[in-house]
N, C-alpha and C positions, 0 to 999 in steps of 0.2 A: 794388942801387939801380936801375940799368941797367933787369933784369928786372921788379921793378918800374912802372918808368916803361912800358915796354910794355906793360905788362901791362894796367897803365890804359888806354893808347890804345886795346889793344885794346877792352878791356870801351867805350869812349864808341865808337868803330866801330860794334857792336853793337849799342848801346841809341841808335844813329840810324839804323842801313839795316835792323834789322828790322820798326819801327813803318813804316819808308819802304815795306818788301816787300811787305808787309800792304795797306798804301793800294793797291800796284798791283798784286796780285792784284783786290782789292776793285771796281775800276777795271773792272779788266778783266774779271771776272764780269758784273757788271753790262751792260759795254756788249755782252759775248755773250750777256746775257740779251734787251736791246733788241732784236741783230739777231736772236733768234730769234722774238719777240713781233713785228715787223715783218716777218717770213718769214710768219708765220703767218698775219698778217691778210692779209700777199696771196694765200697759198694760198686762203683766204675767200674774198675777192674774187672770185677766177680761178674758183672752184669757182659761187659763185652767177653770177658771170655767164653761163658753162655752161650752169646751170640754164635761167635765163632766156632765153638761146638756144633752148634745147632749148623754150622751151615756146611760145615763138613762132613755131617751125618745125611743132611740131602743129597751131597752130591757123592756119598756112598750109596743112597739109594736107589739113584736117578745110573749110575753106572751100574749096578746091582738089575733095574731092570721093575723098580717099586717106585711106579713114580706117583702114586697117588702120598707115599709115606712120605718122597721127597718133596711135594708140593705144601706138606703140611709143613715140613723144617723149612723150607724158604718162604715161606710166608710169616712163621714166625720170625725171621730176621729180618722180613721187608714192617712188621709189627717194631722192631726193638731198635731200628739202626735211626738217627737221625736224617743221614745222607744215606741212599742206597750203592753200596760198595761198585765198582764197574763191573767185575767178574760177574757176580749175582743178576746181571743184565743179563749175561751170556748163559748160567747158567737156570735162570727162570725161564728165560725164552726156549731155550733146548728143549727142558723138559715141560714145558706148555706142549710144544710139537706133539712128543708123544701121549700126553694127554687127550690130545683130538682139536687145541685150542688152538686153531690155526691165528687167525686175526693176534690174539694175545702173544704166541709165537712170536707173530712178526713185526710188533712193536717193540718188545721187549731187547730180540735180535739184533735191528735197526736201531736200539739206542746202545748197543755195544760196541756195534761198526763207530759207530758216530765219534763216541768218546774214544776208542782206541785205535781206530786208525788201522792199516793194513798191518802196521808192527804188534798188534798186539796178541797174546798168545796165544786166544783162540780164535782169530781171524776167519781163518782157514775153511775149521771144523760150523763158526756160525755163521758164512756166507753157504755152505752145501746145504745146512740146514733152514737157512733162511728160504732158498730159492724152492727146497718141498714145501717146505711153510707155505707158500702164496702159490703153489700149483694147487695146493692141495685148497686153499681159500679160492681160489678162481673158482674150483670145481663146487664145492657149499654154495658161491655166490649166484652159480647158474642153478642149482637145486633148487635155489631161496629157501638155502635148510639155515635157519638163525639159530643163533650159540649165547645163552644166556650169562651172566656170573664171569664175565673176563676181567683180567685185574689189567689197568694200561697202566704206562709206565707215567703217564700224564700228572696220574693222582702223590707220586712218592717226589719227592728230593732228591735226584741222582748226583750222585759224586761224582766233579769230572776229574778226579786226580790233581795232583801236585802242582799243576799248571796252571790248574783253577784256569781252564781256557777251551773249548773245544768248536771244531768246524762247525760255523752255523751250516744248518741242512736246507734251508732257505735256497740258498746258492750256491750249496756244497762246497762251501770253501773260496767260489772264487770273485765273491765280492761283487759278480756283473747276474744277472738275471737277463736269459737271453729268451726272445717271445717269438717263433715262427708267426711271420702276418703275412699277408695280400702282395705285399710289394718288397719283400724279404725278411730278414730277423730285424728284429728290435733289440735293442739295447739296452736295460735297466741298471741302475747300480743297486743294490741290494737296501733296504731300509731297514735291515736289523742288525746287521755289523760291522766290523770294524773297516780300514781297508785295506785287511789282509784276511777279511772272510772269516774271522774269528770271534766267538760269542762269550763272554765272559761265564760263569758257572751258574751267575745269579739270574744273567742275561737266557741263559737256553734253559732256564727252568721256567722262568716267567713264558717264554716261548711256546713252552710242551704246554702249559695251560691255557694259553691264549692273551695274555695278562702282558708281552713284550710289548710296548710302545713304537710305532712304526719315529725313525730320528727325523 
């Protein structure tokens, strides 16, 4: 009877601190899962602000008149960024110029115009410099002086901004590709975008690498 009677107790002991153990396992997973998910965005954080650092200290350089210092801080950010920011278009390409990397200049340039458009802030300042860019590459091309080590902008992930949308450069936007021939122009419709000449973000990267699918 005795044995019994324990026996029971025991078994209700059981079928109350095991469901209990479970909760606070469960508990406690959980809240190590939080602190690890909250390690992690700060590691984020920590890491782009870094970035951002880094990429302010280039373009104190590069105005400063150091642009070898500044090629090393954007390069570091074109190394740590997923997507390469549109600015850092503008401001790699700039300081390519004065580097002597004409070619590299003026892809980099040309994919600033592309993504921002005549509204964007430095419009202005990267079409004046774009235009030395490619006199000054004409002039290398008739030398056949070749330029080793350029970084294109083919190889990175460019961000097209908030639009996630930017002018296919195929047809500049206007969805028709026009072909001087024999018996006057020709008329193509474009085979890479939309038909409002617009290339989706995922669309003008596969582009820049050769990898877009003609529709």
């Amino acid at each position: 009877m005795v044995k019994r009677t324990v026996g029971k107790i025991l078994m209700s002991v059981r079928i109350f601190f095991v469901p209990a153990f479970l909760l606070i396992c469960a508990a406690s997973f959980a809240q190590q899962n939080e602190r690890t998910q909250e390690f992690l965005r700060q590691e984020e954080q920590r890491r782009r602000a870094e970035v951002m650092r880094q990429l302010d200290s280039g373009v104190y350089y590069m105005d400063n008149a150091q642009y070898e210092l500044a090629d090393q801080k954007f390069r570091f950010v074109l190394d740590n960024v997923r997507s390469v920011p549109s600015d850092l278009t503008y401001y790699f390409g700039k300081n390519s110029y004065y580097l002597l990397k004409f070619k590299q200049s003026i892809d980099w340039l040309n994919k600033y115009i592309q993504l921002k458009g005549t509204g964007g802030q430095y419009y202005n300042d990267a079409i004046a410099v774009l235009q030395r860019a490619e006199a000054e590459y004409v002039k290398e091309k008739s030398n056949e002086t070749k330029r080793a080590g350029e970084l294109l902008s083919n190889n990175y992930e460019i961000d097209c901004g908030p639009t996630n949308k930017v002018s296919c450069p195929v047809c500049k936007g206007e969805h028709v590709i026009v072909k001087r021939g024999a018996f006057g122009n020709e008329y193509k419709t474009c085979p890479y975008c939309d038909e409002h000449g617009m290339l989706t973000c995922k669309e003008y990267n596969a582009l820049l690498r050769g990898d877009l699918k003609k529709k």
